[in-house]
NUZA-751833 format. One line per field, with one value per residue (C-alpha): residue number from 1; x, z, y. Coordinates in steps of 0.02 Angstrom, whole numbers, plus 50000, padded with zeros to 5 digits. Layout:
! residues N
nr: c(NUM:...) $
px: c(X:...) $
pz: c(Z:...) $
py: c(Y:...) $
END
This chain:
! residues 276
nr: c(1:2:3:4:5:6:7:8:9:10:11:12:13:14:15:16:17:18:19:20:21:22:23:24:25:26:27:28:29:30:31:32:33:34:35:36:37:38:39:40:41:42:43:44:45:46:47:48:49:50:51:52:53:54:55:56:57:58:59:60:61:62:63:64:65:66:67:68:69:70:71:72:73:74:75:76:77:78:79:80:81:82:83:84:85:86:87:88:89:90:91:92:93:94:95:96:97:98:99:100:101:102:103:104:105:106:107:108:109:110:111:112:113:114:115:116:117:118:119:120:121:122:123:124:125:126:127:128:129:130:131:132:133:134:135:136:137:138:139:140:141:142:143:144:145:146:147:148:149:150:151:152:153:154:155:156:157:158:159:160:161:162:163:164:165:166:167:168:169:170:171:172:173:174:175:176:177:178:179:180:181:182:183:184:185:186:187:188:189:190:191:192:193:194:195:196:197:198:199:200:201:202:203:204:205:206:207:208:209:210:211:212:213:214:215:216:217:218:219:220:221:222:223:224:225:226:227:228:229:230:231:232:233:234:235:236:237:238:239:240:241:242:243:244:245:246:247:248:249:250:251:252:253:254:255:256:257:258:259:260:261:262:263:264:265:266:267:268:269:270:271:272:273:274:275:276) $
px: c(47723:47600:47502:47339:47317:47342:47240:47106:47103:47112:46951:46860:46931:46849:46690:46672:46719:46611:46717:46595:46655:46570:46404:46255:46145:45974:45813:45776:45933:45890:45687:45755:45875:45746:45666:45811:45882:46040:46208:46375:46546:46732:46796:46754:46663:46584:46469:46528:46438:46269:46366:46513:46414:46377:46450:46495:46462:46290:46247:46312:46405:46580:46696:46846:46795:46749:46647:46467:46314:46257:46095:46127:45987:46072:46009:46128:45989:46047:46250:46348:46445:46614:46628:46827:46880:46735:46647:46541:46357:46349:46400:46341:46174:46127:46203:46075:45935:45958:45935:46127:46183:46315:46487:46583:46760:46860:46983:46877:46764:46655:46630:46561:46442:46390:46333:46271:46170:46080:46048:45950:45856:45824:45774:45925:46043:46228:46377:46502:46692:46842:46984:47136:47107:47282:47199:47039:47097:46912:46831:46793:46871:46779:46632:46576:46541:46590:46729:46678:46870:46832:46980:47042:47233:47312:47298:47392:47560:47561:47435:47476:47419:47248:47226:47274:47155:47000:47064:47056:46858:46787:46696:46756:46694:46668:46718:46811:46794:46929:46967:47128:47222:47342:47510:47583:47494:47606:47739:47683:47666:47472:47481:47509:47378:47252:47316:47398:47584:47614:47628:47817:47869:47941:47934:48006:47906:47817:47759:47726:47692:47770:47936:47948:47839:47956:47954:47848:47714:47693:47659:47532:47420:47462:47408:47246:47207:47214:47245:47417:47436:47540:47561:47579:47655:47529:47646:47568:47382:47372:47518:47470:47288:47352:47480:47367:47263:47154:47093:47076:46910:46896:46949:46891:46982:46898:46959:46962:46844:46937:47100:47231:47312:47141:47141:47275:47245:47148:47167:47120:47098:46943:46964:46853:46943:46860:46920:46963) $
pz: c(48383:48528:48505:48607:48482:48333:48380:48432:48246:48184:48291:48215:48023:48094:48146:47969:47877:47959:48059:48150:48304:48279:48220:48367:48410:48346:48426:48454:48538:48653:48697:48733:48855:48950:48959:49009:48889:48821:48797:48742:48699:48776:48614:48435:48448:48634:48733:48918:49020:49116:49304:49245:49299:49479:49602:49769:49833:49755:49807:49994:49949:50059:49956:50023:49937:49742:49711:49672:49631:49523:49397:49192:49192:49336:49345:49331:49372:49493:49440:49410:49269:49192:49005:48982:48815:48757:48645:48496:48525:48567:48778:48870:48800:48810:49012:49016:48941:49078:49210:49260:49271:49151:49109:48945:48928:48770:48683:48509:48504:48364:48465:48593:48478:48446:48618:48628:48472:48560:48703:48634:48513:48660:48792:48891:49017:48983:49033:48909:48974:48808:48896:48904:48987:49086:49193:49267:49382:49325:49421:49615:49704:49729:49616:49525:49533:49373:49251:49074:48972:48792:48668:48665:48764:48631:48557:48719:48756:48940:49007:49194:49224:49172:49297:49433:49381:49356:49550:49609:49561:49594:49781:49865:49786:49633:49468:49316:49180:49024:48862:48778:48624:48637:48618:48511:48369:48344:48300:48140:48001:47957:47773:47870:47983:47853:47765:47609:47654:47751:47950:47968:48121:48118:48248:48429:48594:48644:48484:48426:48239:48281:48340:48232:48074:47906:47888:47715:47792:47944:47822:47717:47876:47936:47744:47779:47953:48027:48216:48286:48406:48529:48614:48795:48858:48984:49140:49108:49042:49205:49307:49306:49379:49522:49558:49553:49687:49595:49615:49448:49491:49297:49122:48948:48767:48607:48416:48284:48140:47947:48028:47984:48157:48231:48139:48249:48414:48524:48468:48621:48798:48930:49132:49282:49432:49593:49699:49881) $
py: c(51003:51042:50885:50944:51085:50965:50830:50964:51010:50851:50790:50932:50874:50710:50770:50858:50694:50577:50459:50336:50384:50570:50517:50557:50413:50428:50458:50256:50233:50361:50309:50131:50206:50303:50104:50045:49955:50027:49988:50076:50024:50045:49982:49945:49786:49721:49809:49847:49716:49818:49746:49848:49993:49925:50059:50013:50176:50157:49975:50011:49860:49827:49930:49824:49678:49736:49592:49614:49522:49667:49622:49628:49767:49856:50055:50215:50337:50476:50428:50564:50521:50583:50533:50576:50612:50561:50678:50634:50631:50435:50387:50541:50578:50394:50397:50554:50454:50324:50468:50488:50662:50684:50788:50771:50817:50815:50900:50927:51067:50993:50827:50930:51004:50804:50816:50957:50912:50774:50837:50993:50888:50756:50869:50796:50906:50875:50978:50972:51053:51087:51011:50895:50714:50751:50899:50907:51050:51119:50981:50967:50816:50643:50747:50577:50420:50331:50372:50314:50312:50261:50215:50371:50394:50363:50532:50569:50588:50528:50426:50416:50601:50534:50391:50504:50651:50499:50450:50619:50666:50516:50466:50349:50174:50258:50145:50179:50120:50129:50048:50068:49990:49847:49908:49762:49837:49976:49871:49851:50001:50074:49974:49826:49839:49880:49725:49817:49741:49579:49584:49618:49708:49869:49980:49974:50013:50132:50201:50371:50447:50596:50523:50368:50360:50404:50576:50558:50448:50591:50739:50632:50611:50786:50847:50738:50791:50630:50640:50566:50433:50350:50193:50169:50014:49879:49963:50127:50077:49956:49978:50170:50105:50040:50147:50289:50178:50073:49903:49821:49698:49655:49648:49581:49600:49661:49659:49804:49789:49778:49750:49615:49593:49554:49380:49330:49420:49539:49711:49815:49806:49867:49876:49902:49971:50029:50182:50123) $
END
């Protein structure tokens, strides 16, 4: 299966059915922003602390230190911001609202649209770029100077390529910022999760649908468009950070909404990691 194409589709299926993550902010969301006062998630549940988007490069802080007495109500005007992977009419246009100049890259052509959407009935300028997360070949090098990764690798087969590509276009002190799921929740089958069958490990990791879901269960969520995922063990979410040449300065855990396993543990994962 060529995964990029199918998860494309699927995205768009998305879009059409209403998933939460497709649905534009509306016009309030947007006039607080240009106040100031906005907000926006890396997960499901906790905002992304405002000193999160402190750049060093910005603050002519020392960029060999990473640590930063940055306000709560800390500006992004004049950022140039790379939302990666993702699309959907809700983190870009409200970046562009605060006055950073943004680009939006995702794979699904109808999140774009979201976007795009916005933007025209905003009066806000954002580029949006059809691509895969993995190559960013289309971009200039050290072009940015945030990287804003929602949950969203694990509609990816590799994640490494990804951390490499966000350390390649941004400048020098330049911060990204990613959220990802925890992996010990793909040890356990969908039902389970959505608290239909009891917690009971099943699966080994990593994790993917395509290679390990019962062949039944895969053709019910490829007859219902749902997109695929796969998990990508701590070594490659973080270890693939700092081997790309990262410093992680910061990290907080979040929990999914309506989901069994978060009544016991965190559920996903967000970093801050600063470009040397």
């Amino acid at each position: 299966m060529d995964i990029q194409s199918y998860n494309r589709d699927a995205w768009d299926i998305q879009v059409e059915q209403g998933n939460p993550w497709t649905q534009p902010v509306s016009h309030e969301i947007i006039a607080n922003a240009r106040r100031g006062e906005w907000s926006v998630l890396l997960t499901e549940q906790k905002s992304v602390p405002r000193e999160w988007f402190g750049v060093p490069s910005r603050l002519t802080h020392d960029v060999s230190r990473f640590t930063f007495d940055v306000s709560p109500t800390h500006s992004i005007a004049g950022y140039d911001i790379l939302c990666l992977a993702s699309g959907g009419g809700q983190q870009a246009p409200t970046f562009a609202a605060a006055g950073a100049h943004v680009t939006v890259l995702d794979n699904s052509p109808k999140q774009l649209e979201r976007d795009r959407f916005v933007a025209e009935r905003e009066g806000l300028e954002i580029v949006t770029i059809e691509g895969d997360a993995r190559d960013l070949s289309m971009l200039a090098d050290e072009s940015f100077d945030l990287v804003f990764h929602p949950v969203s690798n694990l509609f990816i087969p590799q994640v490494r390529p990804i951390w490499r590509e966000a350390f390649r276009v941004l400048r020098h002190g330049g911060v990204l910022l990613a959220g990802f799921n925890n992996p010990v929740l793909y040890v356990f089958p969908y039902d389970a999760l959505d608290g239909k069958e009891p917690l009971t490990v099943k699966y080994k990791l990593p994790y993917s649908d395509i290679e390990h879901m019962p062949k039944a269960e895969l053709e019910k969520l490829i007859a219902e468009g749902m997109p695929l995922e796969h998990s990508h063990t701590l070594t490659d979410q973080i270890g693939g950070q700092l081997d790309a040449g990262f410093h992680l300065v910061a990290m907080y855990e979040d929990y999914h909404s309506h989901m069994t396993l978060s009544e016991y543990m965190p559920t996903y994962l967000a970093t801050r990691a600063v470009k040397p």
